[in-house]
N, C-alpha and C positions, 0 to 999 in steps of 0.2 A: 504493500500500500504506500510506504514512503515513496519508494521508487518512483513509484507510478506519479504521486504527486509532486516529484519534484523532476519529474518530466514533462509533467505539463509547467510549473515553472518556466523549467529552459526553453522550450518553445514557445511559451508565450512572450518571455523578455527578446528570444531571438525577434518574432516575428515585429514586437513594439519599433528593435533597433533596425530589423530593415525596410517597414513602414518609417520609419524619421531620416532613413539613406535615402530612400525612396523620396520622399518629398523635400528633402535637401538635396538632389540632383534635379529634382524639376526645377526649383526657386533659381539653384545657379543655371541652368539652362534659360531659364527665362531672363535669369537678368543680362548673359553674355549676347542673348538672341538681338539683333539689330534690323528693324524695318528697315525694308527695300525704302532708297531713297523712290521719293514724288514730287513732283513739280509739276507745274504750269508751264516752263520751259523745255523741250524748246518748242515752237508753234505760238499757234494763236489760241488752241484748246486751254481753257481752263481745264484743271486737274477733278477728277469724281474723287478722288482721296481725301481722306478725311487726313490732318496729323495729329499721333497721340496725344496725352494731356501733355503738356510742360514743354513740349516739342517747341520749338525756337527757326525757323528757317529763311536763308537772306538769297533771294532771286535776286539778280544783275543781270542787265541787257546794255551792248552799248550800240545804235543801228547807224547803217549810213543807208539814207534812199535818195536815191534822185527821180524826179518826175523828168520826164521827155515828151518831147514830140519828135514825128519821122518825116522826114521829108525826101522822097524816093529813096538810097541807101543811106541817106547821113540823119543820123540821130541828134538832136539837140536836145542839150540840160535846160531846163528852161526854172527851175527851181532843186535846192540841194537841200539835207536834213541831215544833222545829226542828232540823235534822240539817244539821251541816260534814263535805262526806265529800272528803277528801284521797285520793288516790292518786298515787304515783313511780312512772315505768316506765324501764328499763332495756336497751338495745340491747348483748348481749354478743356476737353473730355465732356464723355458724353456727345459724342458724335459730331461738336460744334467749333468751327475755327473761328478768331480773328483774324486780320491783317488791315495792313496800312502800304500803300503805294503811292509815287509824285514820279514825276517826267521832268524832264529837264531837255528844253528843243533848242537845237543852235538850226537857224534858218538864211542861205545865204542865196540872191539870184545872183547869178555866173555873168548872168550879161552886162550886168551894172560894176560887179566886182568882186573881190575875194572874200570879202567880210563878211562874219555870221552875225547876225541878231542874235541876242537868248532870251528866253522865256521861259516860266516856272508855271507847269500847272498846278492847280489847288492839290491839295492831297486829298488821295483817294481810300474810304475807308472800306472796307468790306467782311461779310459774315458769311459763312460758308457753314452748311448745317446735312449732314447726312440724311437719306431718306430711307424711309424703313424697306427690308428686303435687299438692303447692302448685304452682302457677303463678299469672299475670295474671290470669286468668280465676277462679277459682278454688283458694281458700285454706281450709284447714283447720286445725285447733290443738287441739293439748291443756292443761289449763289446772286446775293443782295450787294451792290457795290453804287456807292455815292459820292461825289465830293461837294453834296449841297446845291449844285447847281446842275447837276447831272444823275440819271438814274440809271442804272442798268443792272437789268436783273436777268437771269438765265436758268435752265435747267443741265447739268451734266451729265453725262455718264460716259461708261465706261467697259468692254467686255474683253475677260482674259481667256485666251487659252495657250496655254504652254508660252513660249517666248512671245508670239501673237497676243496683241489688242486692237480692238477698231473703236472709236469713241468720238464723241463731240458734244456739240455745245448746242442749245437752241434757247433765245428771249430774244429780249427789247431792249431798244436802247433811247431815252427819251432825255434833253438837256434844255434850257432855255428857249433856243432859238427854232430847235427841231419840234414834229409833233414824233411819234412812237415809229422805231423804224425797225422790222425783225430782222436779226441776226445771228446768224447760225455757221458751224464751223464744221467736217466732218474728219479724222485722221485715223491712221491705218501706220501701226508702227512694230518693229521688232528688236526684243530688247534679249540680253542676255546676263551675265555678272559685271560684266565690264565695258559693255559699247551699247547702244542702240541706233535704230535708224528709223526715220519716218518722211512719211508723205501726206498731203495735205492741201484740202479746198476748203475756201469758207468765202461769207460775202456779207453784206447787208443790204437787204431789200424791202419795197414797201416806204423807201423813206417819200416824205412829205417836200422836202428842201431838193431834191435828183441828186441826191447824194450815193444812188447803190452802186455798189463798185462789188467787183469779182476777183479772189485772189489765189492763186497758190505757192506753196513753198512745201522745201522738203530740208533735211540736213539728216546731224548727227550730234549723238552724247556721246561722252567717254568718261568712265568713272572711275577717278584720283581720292583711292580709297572709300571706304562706307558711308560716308557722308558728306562727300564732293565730287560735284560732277561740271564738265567744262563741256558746250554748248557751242554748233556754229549751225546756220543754216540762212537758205538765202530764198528770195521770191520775184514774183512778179503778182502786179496787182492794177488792174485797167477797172474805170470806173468813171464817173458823170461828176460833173461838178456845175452848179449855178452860172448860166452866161460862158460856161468855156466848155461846157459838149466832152469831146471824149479825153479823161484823165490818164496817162497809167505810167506807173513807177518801177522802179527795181531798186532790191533791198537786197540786203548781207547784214546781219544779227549774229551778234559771239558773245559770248558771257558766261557764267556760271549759276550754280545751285551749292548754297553749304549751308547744311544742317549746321548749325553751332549747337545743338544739344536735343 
C-alpha cells in the first residue's frame, strides 16, 4: 500500500513539473515569436493588418513625379514633385490602431526654373479598427482618416494563400473643395522571408471636380532583418484635371518600414 501511494506521488509531482515545462516552453515561444512585418508600403493599398497592442511603427516614403505632356516622340516636364510622406502607426489592442501622417511637397515648373516651392500638408490623423471574421487567412478593416479639412474613409482587405495575397482598398474621398469621389485600389503580391514583389491598379472615380485619374505601379521589399524592411517601386498614373483635359505623370517611390517595437 505504501508503495502504491507513493507512486502515485511520483507521478503526480512528475506530471505537475512537466505541465509547468510545458507551459514554460509555450510562454518562451510566444515571447521569442515575432509578427510578420505589415505595412501600407509599398503601393497605394492600405494594409487589412491590424498591429499588436504597444506595437510602434515608422512608414517613410520619399517620391519624385513629374507630370508631362507628349508631343509626337518628345516628352515634356511641364511640372516636377518631390513628396516626404511620413506616416506613425499605433498598436492599441483589441483589434484597433492609431496613426498620425503629414506630406511635405517640394513643387518646381522646369520651364520657368530650377527652384522648388514647399509646402506642408495638415497632418493627417487616422483609426484603423478590424472587422469581425478577420483571421490568418483573411483580414478585413475599416479605415477613418482626416486632417479636419479632408475625409476619407475606406474598406480593406486582404486574402492569403501561401506566399500569394491579392487585396485592396475600396471608399470615398471627400475635402473642402470636392463633393464625395470613390476610390478604390486592387494588388496582387508575393512575398517570402526576405523579398517581396507586387503589382498594382487603383484610380478614383465618380469625382464631382474631373479629377478621376487611372494609375499603376509595381516594385519590390526587401527585409533588413525582422522589423525593417527597404521599399522601391515606380508608376505611371494618366488622369483629368479642371480646364487642362488629359493629366499623366510618372513616379519612382523608395523608402522604408521599421517597426521600432
Amino acid at each position: 500500500m505504501r508503495v502504491l501511494i507513493l507512486s502515485l506521488l511520483i507521478l503526480g509531482l512528475t506530471s505537475s513539473m512537466h505541465a509547468q515545462s510545458t507551459d514554460t516552453a509555450a510562454k518562451q515561444i510566444e515571447e521569442c515569436y515575432i509578427a510578420p512585418l505589415t505595412s501600407d508600403r509599398p503601393g497605394q493599398t492600405f494594409s487589412a493588418t491590424i498591429l499588436h497592442r504597444g506595437s510602434l511603427q515608422w512608414q517613410q516614403g520619399f517620391e519624385w513625379r513629374d507630370f508631362y505632356s507628349r508631343n509626337a516622340d518628345v516628352i515634356n516636364i511641364n511640372q516636377r514633385q518631390l513628396i516626404n510622406q511620413t506616416s506613425l502607426r499605433l498598436g492599441l489592442g483589441y483589434g484597433i490602431e492609431a496613426g498620425l501622417s503629414f506630406n511635405m511637397n517640394g513643387i518646381n515648373q522646369p520651364f520657368f526654373d530650377d527652384e522648388f516651392s514647399w509646402d506642408f500638408d495638415n497632418p493627417n490623423l487616422m483609426v484603423r479598427f478590424a472587422l469581425p471574421g478577420s483571421n490568418s487567412r483573411f483580414q478585413w478593416a475599416a479605415i477613418v482618416q482626416s486632417s479636419f479639412s479632408n475625409l476619407d474613409y475606406r474598406l480593406a482587405a486582404n486574402l492569403n494563400d501561401g506566399p500569394w495575397s491579392v487585396g485592396g482598398n475600396l471608399g470615398f474621398y471627400h475635402n473642402e473643395d470636392e463633393a464625395y469621389s470613390a476610390q478604390w485600389t486592387v494588388i496582387l503580391a508575393y512575398s517570402d522571408q526576405w523579398y517581396g514583389v507586387f503589382a498594382e491598379v487603383y484610380g478614383l472615380s465618380l469625382n464631382a471636380a474631373n479629377r478621376d485619374y487611372l494609375g499603376f505601379d509595381a516594385g519590390l521589399s526587401f527585409a533588413i532583418g525582422p522589423n525593417f524592411q527597404w521599399e522601391v517601386f515606380a508608376g505611371n498614373q494618366a488622369g483629368f484635371a479642371p480646364g487642362i483635359n488629359l493629366v499623366t505623370s510618372y513616379f519612382v517611390n523608395t523608402g522604408f518600414t521599421w517597426r521600432i517595437r
